[in-house]
C-alpha positions as CSV (number, residue, x, y, z in Angstrom):
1,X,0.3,-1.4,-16.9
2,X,2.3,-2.7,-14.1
3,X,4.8,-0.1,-13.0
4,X,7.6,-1.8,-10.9
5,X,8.8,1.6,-9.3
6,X,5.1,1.1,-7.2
7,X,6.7,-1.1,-5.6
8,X,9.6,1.0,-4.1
9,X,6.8,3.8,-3.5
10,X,4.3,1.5,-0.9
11,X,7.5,0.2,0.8
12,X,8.3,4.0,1.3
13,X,5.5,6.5,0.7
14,X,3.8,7.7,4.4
15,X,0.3,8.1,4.9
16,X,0.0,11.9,6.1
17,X,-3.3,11.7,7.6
18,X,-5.8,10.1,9.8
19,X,-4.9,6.9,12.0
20,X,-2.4,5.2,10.7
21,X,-0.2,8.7,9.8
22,X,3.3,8.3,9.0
23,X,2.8,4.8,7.9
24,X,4.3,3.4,5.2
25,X,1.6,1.6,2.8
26,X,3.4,-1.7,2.9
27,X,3.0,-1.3,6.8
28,X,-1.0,-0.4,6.9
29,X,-3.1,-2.9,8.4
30,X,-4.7,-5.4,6.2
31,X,-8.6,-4.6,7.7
32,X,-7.7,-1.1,6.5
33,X,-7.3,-2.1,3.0
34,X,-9.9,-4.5,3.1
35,X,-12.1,-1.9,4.0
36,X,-10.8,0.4,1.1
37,X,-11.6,-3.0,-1.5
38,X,-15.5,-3.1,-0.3
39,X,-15.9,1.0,0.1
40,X,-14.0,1.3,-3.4
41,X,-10.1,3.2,-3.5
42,X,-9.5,6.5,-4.1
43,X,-9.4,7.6,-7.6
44,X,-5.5,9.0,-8.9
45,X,-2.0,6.9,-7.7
46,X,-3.0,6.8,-4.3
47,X,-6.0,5.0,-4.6
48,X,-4.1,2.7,-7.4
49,X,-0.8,2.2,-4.4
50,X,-3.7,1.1,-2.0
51,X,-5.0,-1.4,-4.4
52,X,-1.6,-2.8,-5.4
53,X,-0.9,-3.4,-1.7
54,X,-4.0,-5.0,-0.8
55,X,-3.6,-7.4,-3.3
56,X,0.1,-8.0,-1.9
57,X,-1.3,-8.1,1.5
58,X,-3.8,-10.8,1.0
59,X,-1.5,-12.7,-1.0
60,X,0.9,-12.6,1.5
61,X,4.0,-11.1,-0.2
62,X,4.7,-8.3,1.8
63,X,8.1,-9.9,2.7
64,X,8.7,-9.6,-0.9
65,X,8.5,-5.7,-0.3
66,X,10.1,-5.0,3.2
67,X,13.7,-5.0,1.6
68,X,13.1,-1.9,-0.7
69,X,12.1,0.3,2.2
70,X,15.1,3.0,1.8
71,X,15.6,2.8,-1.3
């Protein structure tokens, strides 16, 4: 089920490791999720906040989640 408070979390959660650290999700570069969708997402609510913004990165509604950042 679709849990609207995701959507404040990948506008403000941080990645705390590897390239893209202290990155919020919404800001990760679409390649990087693309590579997550053909290598296959991490299991638990990380892998399930990646997913959700991949799909709103390649549908182009990121714009729709800048304005939460903040909150």
């Amino acid at each position: 089920m679709f849990d609207p408070e995701n959507l404040k979390k990948i506008a403000n959660m941080k990645r705390p490791l590897a390239k893209h650290k202290n990155r919020t999700l919404i800001e990760l570069p679409e390649p990087y999720l693309v590579w997550f969708a053909g290598q296959g997402f991490p299991q638990g609510q990380i892998g399930e906040l990646l997913q959700l913004t991949y799909e709103i990165k390649v549908n182009a509604l990121e714009k729709s989640i800048y304005p939460l950042q903040g909150e």
